[in-house]
C-alpha positions in Angstrom: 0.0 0.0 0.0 0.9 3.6 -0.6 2.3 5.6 2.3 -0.7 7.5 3.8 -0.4 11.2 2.3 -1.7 14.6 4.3 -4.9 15.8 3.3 -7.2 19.2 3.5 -10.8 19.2 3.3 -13.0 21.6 1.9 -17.0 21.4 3.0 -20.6 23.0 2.7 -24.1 21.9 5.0 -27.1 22.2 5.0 -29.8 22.0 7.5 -33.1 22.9 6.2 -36.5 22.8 8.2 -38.8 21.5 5.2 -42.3 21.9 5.7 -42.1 20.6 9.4 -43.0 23.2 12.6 -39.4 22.3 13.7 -36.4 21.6 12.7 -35.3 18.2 14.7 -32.3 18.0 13.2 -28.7 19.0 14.5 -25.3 19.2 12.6 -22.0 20.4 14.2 -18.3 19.5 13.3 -15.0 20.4 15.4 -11.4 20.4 15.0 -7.8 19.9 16.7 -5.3 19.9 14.4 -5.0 17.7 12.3 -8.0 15.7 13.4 -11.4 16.8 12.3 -15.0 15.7 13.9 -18.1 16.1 11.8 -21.6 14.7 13.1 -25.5 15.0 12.1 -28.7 13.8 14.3 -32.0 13.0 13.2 -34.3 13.2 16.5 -37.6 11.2 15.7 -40.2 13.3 14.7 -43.1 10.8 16.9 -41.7 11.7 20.0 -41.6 14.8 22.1 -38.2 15.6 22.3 -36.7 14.8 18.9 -34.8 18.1 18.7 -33.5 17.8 22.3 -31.8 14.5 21.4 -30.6 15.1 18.1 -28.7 18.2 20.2 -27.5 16.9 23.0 -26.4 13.9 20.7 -24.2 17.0 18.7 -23.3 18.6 21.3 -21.9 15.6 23.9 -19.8 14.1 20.8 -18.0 17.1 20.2 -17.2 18.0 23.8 -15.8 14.8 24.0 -13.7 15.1 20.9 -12.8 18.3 21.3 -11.9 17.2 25.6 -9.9 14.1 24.4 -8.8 14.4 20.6 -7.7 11.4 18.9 -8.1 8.9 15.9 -9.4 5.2 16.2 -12.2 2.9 16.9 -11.8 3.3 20.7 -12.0 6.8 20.9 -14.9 7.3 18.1 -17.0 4.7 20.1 -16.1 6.8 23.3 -17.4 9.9 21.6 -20.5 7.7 20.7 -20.7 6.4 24.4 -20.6 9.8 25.5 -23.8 10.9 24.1 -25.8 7.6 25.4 -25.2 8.7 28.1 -26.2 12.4 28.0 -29.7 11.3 25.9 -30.1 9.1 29.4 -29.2 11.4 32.1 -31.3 14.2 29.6 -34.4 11.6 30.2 -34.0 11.6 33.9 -33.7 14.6 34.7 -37.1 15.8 32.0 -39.8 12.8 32.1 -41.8 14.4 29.1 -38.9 13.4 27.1 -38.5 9.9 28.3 -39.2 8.3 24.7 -37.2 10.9 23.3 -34.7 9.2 20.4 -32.3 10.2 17.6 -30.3 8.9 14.7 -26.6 9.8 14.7 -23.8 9.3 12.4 -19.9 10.8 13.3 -17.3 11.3 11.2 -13.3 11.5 11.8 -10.8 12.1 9.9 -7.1 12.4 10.4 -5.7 14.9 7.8 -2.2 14.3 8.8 -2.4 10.4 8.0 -5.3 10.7 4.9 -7.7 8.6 7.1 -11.6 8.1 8.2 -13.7 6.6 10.6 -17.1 6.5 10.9 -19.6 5.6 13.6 -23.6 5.3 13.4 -26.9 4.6 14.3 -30.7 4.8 12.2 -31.3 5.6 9.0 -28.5 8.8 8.9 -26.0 7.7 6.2 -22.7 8.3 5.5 -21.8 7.6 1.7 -17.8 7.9 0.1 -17.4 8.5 -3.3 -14.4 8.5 -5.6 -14.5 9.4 -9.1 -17.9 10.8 -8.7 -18.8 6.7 -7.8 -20.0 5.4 -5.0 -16.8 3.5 -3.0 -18.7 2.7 0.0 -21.8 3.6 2.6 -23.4 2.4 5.5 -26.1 0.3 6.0 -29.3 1.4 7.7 -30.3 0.1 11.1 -34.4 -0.1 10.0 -37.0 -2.3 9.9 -37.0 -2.2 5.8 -33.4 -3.0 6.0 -33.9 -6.3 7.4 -36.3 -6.8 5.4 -34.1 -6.8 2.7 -31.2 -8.2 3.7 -33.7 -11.7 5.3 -35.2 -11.7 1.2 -38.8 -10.5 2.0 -38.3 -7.0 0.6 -36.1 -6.0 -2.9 -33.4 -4.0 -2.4 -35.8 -0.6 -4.4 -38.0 -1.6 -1.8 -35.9 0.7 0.3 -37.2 4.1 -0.3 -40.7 2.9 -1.3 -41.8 0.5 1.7 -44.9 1.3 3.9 -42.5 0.8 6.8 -39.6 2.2 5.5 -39.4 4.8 8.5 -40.0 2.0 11.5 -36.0 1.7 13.1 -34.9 -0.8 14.9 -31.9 1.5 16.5 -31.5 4.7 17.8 -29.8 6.8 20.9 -32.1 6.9 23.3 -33.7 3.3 22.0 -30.2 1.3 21.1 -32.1 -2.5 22.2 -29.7 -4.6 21.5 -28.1 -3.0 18.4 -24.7 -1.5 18.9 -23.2 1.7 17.6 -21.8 0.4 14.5 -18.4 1.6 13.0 -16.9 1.2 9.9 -14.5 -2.1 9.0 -11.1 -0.5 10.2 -9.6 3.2 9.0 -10.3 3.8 5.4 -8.1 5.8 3.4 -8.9 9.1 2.0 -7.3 9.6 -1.8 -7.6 13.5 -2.9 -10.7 14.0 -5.1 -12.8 11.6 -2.5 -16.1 12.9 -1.5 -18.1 12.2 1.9 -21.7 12.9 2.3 -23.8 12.6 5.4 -26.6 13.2 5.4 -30.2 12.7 7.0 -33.4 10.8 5.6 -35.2 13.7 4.3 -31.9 14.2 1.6 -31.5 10.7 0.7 -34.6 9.2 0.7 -35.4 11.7 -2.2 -32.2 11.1 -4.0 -31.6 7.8 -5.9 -27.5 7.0 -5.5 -26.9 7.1 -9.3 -28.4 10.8 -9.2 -25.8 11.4 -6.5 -22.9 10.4 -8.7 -24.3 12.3 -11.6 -24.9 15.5 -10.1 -21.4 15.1 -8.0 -19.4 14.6 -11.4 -21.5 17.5 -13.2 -20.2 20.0 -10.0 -17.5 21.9 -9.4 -17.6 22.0 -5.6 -19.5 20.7 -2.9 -22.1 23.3 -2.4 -22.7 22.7 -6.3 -23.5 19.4 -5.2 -25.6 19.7 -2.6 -27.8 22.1 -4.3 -28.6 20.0 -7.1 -29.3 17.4 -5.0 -31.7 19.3 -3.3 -33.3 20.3 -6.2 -33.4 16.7 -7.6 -35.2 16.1 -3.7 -37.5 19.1 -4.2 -38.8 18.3 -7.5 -39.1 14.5 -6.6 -41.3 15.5 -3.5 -43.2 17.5 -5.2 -44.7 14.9 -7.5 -46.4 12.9 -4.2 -48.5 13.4 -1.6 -45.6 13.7 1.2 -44.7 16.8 3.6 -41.3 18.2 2.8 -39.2 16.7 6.0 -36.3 17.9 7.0 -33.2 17.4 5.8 -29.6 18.1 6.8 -26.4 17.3 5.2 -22.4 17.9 5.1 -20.7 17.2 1.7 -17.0 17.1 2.5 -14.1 16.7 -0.4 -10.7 15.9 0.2 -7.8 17.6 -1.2 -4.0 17.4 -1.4 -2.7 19.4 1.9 -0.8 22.6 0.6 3.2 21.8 0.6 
């Protein structure tokens, strides 16, 4: 393998309210040199509380990151841990928010050694692409998913089903299901892009529509706002509220000499 080059990223988000009375998702990112945190929450929208979660979910990751910087599996699942608990000790201490759960997914990356981790829980995704084609992405912790993956659903069941929004993991309702990470560090070659983002993007945004609008732009806000667009008009032609959606499109670049 290549020696692991330094790398610089560039981003843009996005968190949008839809058509929703709030906005019950959070985004936030953080940074010490030359490690970089990104992470987006989806608090469910069935429960009082959603927005609380998805915030103290943001917020408790990035204190942790930010109080004990580092790279690997251990410390992204610490970060992760972190925020269990905070959604827990946030249900004791308010009982109207005792049902009160959120998606999350995290994101380091060391920009010294060209290298990503990534940790999650829901239906939040976090998608790598390189040359404009999907490389890799995580797999959703929902009811349609095992449908799918036990043979009782097709795979373009996915976006479509009638219980495509039913999880079966998030903070503040883990079960049995663990935070998952991803399978080891992967590296980051300049010209990769990273996307996370939040149902109400993706669900509206077929994976071969991500690919063509990210090799038709110049830049990741480019990208994002056709992919919103491509959402918008997609939307539009059913009888579905506008959700809302957030998202980070991050691209990697060669560090400056």
């Amino acid at each position: 393998m290549a020696e692991r080059a330094p790398i610089a990223l560039t981003w843009t988000r996005i968190s949008e309210i839809g058509k929703r009375a709030t906005n019950q998702d959070t985004v936030g990112e953080a940074f010490k040199s030359p490690l970089a945190c990104f992470v987006l929450a989806d608090g469910a929208g069935g429960h009082a509380g959603g927005e609380v979660a998805s915030r103290v979910v943001v917020e408790s990751i990035l204190a942790c990151f930010k109080q004990k910087p580092a790279f690997g599996a251990e410390a992204l699942l610490g970060y992760a841990n972190c925020a269990i608990a905070a959604v827990a000790a946030e249900k004791l201490a308010e009982p109207r928010y005792a049902d009160m759960s959120t998606t999350v997914t995290s994101l380091l990356v060391d920009q010294a050694h060209g290298q990503a981790l990534w940790a999650h829980l829901g239906d939040s995704r976090i998608y790598l692409f390189r040359n404009a084609r999907l490389h890799a992405m995580s797999k959703d912790h929902s009811l349609t998913q095992q449908l799918i993956d036990a043979g009782y659903a097709k795979p373009d069941e996915l976006r479509v089903h009638p219980q495509r929004n039913i999880l079966t993991a998030a903070i503040g309702a883990e079960g049995d299901t663990p935070v998952e990470l991803s399978a080891g560090a992967t590296r980051l070659l300049p010209g990769d892009t990273l996307l996370m983002c939040t149902d109400g993007l993706w669900e509206w945004v077929l994976e071969a529509d991500m690919e063509r609008l990210l090799a038709a732009s110049a830049n990741t806000e480019q990208w994002l706002t056709a992919m919103c667009a491509v959402a918008d008009i997609n939307i539009s032609a059913t009888d579905k509220v506008r959700d809302n959606y957030s998202a980070y499109a991050i691209r990697v670049k060669e560090a400056a000499a």
